[in-house]
C-alpha positions in Angstrom: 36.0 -87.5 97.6 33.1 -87.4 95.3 33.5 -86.6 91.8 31.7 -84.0 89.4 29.5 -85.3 86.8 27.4 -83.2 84.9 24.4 -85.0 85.0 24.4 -84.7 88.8 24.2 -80.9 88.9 21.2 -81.0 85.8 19.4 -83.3 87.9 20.0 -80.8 90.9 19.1 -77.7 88.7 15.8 -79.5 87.4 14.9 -80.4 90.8 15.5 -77.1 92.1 13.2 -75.4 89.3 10.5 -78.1 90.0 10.5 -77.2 93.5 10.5 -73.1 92.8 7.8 -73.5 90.4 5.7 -75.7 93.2 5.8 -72.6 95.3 4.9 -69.9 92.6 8.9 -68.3 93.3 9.9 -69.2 89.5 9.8 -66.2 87.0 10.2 -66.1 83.4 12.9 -63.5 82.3 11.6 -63.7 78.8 8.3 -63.2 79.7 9.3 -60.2 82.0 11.4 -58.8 79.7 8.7 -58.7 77.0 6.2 -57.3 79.6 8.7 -54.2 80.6 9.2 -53.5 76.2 5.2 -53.3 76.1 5.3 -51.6 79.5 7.6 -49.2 78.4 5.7 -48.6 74.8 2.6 -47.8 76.4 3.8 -45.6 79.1 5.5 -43.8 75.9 2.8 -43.7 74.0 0.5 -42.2 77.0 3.3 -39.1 77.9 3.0 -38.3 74.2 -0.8 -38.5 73.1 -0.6 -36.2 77.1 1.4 -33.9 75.4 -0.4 -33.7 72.3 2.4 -34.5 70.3 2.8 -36.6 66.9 5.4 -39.5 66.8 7.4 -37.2 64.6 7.7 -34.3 66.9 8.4 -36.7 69.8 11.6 -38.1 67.4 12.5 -34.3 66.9 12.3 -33.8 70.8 14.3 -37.1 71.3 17.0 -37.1 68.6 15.2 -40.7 67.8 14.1 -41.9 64.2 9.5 -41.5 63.8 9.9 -44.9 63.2 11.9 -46.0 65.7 9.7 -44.5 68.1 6.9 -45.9 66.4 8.5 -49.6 67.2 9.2 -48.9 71.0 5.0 -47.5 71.2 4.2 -50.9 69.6 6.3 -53.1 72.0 8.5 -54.2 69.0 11.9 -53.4 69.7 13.8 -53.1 73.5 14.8 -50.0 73.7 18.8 -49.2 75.2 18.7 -47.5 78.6 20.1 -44.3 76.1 17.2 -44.4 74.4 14.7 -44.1 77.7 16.8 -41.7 78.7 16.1 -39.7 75.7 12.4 -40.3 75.6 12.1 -39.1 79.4 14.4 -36.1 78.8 11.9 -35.1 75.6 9.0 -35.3 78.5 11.2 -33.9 81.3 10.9 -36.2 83.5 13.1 -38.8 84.9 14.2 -42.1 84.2 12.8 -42.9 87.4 9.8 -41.7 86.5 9.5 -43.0 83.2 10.3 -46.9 84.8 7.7 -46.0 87.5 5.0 -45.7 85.1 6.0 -49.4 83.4 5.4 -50.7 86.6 2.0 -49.4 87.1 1.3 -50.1 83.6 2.2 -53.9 84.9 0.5 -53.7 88.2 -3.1 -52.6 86.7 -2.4 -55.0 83.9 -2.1 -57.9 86.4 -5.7 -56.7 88.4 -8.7 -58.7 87.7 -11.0 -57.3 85.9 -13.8 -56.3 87.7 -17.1 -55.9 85.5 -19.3 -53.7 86.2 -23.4 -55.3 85.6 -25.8 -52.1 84.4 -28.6 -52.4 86.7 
């Protein structure tokens, strides 16, 4: 019977990381989370400057605080799955919908750039 020792199992976890990160299968979850908040801020910020609206009618619309919605736009603050739902309900669209356009916020985000020489 071989005993437990908690050194054992950290050695196991770090060699376990080392070996994800080698193949590129290790992810961040602070770093992801922080990309969805920005994700989400911009994908706000777009629906409403397509709408024409001002921060403070899109708080009306909401039931949020200006400023509140001010700090989600700006990536500052994670926003409650209440809150989202809010903001897409003041755009009529989903919540779906609204996540949908974080990831294709993140997906264009992650193309290379391509420049474009003026010939």
């Amino acid at each position: 019977m071989q005993l437990w020792t908690p050194h054992a199992d950290v050695q196991n976890s770090a060699q376990k990381v080392t070996t994800l990160r080698a193949v590129g299968q290790i992810v961040d979850p602070i770093a992801q989370t922080s990309a969805f908040v920005e994700n989400l801020g911009i994908a706000v910020r777009q629906l409403r400057e397509k709408q024409g609206w001002s921060q403070e009618q899109l708080a009306d619309r909401s039931g949020l605080n200006r400023s509140y919605v001010g700090e989600v736009e700006r990536g500052r603050v994670v926003a409650s799955v209440v809150t989202a739902h809010k903001l897409a309900q003041a755009f009529e669209v989903s919540l779906v919908e609204l996540f949908s356009r974080c990831e294709n916020i993140e997906q264009l985000r992650r193309k290379p750039q391509q420049h474009v020489v003026a010939a």
